[in-house]
C-alpha positions as CSV (number, residue, x, y, z in Angstrom):
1,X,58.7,37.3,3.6
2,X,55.6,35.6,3.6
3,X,53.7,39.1,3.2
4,X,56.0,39.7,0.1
5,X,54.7,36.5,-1.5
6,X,50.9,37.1,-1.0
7,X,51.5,40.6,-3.2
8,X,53.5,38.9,-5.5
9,X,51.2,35.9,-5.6
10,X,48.1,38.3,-6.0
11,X,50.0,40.2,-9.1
12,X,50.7,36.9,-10.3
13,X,46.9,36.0,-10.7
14,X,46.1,39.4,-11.7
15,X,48.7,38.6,-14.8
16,X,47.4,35.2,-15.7
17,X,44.2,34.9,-14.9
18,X,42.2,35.1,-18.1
19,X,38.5,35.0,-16.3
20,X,36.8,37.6,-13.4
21,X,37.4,36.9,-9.8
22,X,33.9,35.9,-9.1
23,X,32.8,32.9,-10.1
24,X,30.9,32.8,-13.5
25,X,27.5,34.5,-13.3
26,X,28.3,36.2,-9.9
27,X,27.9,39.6,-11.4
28,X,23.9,38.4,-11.4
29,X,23.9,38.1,-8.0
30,X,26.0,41.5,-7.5
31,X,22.9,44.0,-8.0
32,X,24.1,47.6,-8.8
33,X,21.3,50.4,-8.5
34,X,21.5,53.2,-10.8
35,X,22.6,56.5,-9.4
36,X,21.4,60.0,-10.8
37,X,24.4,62.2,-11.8
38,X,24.6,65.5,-10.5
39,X,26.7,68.4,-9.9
40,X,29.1,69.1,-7.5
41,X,28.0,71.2,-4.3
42,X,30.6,73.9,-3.6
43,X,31.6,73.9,-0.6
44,X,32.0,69.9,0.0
45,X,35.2,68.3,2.0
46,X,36.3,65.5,3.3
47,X,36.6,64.6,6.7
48,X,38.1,60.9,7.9
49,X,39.6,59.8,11.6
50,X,43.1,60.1,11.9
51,X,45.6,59.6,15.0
52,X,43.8,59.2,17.9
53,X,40.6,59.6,16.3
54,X,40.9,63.6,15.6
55,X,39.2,64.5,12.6
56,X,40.7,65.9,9.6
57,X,39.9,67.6,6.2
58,X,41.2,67.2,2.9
59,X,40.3,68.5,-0.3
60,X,38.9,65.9,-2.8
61,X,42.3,66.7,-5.4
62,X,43.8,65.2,-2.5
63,X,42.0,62.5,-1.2
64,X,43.4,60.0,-3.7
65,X,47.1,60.1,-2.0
66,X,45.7,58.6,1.0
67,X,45.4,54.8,1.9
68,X,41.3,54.4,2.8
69,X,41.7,51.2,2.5
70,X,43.5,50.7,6.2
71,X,41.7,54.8,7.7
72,X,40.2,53.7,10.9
73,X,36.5,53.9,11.3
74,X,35.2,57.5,11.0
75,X,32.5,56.4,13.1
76,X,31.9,53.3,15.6
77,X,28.0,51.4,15.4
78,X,26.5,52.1,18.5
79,X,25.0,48.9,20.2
80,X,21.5,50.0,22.5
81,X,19.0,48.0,23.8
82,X,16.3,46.8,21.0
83,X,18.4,48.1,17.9
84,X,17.0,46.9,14.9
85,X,20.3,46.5,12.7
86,X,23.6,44.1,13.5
87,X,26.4,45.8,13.7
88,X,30.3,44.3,14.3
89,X,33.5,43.6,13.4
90,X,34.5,41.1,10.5
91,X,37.7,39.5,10.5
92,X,39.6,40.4,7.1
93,X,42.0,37.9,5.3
94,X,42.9,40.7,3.1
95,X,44.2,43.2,5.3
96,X,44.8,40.6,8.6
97,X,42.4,43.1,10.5
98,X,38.6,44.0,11.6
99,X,36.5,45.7,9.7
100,X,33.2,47.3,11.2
101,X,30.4,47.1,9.3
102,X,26.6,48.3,10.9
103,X,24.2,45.9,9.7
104,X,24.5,42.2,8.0
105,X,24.2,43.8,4.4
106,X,27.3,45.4,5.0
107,X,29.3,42.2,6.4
108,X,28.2,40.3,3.4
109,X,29.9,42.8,0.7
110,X,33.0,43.1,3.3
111,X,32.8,39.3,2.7
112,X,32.6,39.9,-1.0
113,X,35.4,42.3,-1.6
114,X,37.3,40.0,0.9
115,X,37.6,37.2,-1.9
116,X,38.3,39.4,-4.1
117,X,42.2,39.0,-5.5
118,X,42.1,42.4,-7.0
119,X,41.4,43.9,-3.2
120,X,44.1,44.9,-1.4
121,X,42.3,46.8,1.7
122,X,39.0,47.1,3.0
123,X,37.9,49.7,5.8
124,X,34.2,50.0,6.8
125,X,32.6,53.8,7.7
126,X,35.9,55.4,5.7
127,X,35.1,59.2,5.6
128,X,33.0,61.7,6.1
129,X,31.1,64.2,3.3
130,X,30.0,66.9,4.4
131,X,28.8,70.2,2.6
132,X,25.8,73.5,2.4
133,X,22.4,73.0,1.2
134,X,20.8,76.3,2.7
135,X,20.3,76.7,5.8
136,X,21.5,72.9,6.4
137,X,25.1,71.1,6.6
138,X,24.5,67.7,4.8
139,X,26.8,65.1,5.7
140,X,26.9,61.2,4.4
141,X,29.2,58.5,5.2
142,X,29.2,55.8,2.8
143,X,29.2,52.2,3.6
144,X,32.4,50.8,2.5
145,X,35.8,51.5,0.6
146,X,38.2,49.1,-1.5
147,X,41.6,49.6,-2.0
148,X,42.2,47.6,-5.3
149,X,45.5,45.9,-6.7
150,X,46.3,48.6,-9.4
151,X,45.7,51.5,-6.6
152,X,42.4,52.5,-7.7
153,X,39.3,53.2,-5.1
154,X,35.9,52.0,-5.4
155,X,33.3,53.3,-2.5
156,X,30.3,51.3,-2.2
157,X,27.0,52.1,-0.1
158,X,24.8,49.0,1.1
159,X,20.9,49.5,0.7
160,X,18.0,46.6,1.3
161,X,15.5,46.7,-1.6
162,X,13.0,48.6,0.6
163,X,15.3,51.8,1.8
164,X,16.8,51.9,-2.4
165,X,14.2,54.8,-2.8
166,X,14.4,56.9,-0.2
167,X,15.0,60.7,-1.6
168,X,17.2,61.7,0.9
169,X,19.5,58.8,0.2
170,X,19.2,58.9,-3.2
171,X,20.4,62.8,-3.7
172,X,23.4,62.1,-1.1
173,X,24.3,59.3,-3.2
174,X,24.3,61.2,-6.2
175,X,26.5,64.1,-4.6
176,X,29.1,61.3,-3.4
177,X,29.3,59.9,-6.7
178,X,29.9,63.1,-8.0
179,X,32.6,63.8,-5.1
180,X,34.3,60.4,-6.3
181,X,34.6,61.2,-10.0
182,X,36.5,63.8,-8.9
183,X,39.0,62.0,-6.7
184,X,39.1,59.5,-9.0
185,X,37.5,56.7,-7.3
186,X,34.3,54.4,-8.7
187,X,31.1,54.8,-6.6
188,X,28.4,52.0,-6.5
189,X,25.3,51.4,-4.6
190,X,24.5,47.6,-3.4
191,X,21.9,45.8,-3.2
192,X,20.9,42.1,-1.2
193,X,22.4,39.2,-2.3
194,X,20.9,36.0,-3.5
195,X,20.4,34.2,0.4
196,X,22.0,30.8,-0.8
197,X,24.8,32.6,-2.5
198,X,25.5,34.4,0.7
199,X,25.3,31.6,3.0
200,X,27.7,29.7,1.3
201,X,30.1,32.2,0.7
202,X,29.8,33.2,4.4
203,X,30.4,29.4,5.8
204,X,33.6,29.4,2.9
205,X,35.0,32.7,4.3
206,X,35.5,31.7,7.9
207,X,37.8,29.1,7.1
208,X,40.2,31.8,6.1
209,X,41.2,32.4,9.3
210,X,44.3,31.8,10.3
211,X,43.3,29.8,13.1
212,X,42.5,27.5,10.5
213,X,46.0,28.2,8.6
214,X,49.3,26.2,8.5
215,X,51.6,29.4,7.8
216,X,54.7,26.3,6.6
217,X,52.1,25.4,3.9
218,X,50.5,28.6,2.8
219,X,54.4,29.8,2.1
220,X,55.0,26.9,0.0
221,X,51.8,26.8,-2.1
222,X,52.3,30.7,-2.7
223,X,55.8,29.7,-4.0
224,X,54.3,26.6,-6.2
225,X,51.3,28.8,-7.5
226,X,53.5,32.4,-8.2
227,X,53.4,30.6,-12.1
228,X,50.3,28.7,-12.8
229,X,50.1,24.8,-12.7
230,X,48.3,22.4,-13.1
231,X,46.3,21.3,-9.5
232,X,46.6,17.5,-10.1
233,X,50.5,17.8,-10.8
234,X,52.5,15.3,-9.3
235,X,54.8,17.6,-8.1
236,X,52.5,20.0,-6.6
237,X,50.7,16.9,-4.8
238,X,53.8,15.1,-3.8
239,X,55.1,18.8,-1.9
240,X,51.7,20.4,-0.6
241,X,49.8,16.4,0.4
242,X,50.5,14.6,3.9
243,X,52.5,11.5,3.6
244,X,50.5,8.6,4.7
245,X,52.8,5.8,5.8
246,X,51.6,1.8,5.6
247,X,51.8,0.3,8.9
């Protein structure tokens, strides 16, 4: 039931809302590097994790009929002695799961598309591309991929300012955005955030655990908020606010 009412409740905002999810002037802070178009390689699949981890291939026609946003992890971080990066797990409100991400860059637009109303699932190291250049097989996992309200797929890859350039990133970029026109999904390549912007939003973000939750009251502001109101309504503070009784 209560499941039921997040959807509906996310619909609901989708419907009303007249302004973007992020707070005004977010998108500033949302840096979107430009990537060179290219053509398709033949020979490209896909490749993502299935039961008990066995591989499998699809063809990119049919790619878009499966639910990425909830594939396990085609691949797990590996954690060694004097590794450079972060890798983990971060706890998603959206899909009431762990998401692996491999370095802090990552966690921060997990944290991101975790806000987001319009996402509906988040998985970190989705798939696999893989196709022929020569003499060499090429393969590229992106980053991350979003499952959004109206079923669409965006695919995002995390880069720090200084790695933006690299060539060999940059051509496998281009071949996945060209894989994920045809799927039909949006590609985009990330950059680092504004620090203040991200240490707020990551000291917001943990209170959404349900640790922190009060299931009772998160049913019955759902239920209050499936139509929009005003916050300081009477009734919506006289049902959601704790009594406080004069001794």
């Amino acid at each position: 039931m209560l499941t039921a009412r997040r959807a509906k409740f996310r619909f609901s905002i989708e419907h009303h809302r007249s302004v973007s999810a992020h707070p005004k002037g977010n998108e500033d802070r949302q840096f979107h590097a430009h990537v060179e178009p290219c053509e398709l390689p033949d020979g490209i699949q896909l490749v993502y994790a299935g039961d008990r981890d066995r591989q499998r291939t699809v063809a990119l026609e049919d790619a878009a009929l499966l639910n990425f946003g909830s594939v396990k992890a085609f691949r797990k971080p590996p954690a060694y002695r004097g590794q450079r990066n972060f890798p983990g797990w971060w706890w998603s409100a959206t899909t009431r799961s762990h998401v692996v991400y491999e370095s802090w860059l990552e966690r921060h637009h997990i944290i991101e598309a975790d806000r987001d109303v319009r996402v509906t699932g988040i998985s970190g190291q989705p798939f696999q591309l893989t196709w022929p250049e020569g003499k060499k097989q090429m393969r590229h996992v992106p980053d991350l991929f979003s499952r959004m309200l109206e079923g669409a797929g965006v695919v995002t890859d995390c880069r720090p300012a200084d790695k933006m350039e690299d060539k060999d990133f940059r051509h496998k970029a281009a071949v996945t955005a060209a894989a994920c026109r045809i799927i039909g999904w949006d590609y985009r390549v990330v950059g680092e955030p504004d620090p203040v912007w991200a240490a707020n939003l990551r000291w917001l973000s943990g209170y959404r655990h349900p640790r922190f939750g009060d299931e009772r009251l998160e049913e019955l502001l759902l239920t209050i908020f499936a139509c929009p109101h005003p916050l300081g309504e009477t009734t919506v503070v006289t049902a959601c606010a704790d009594p406080v009784e004069a001794e």
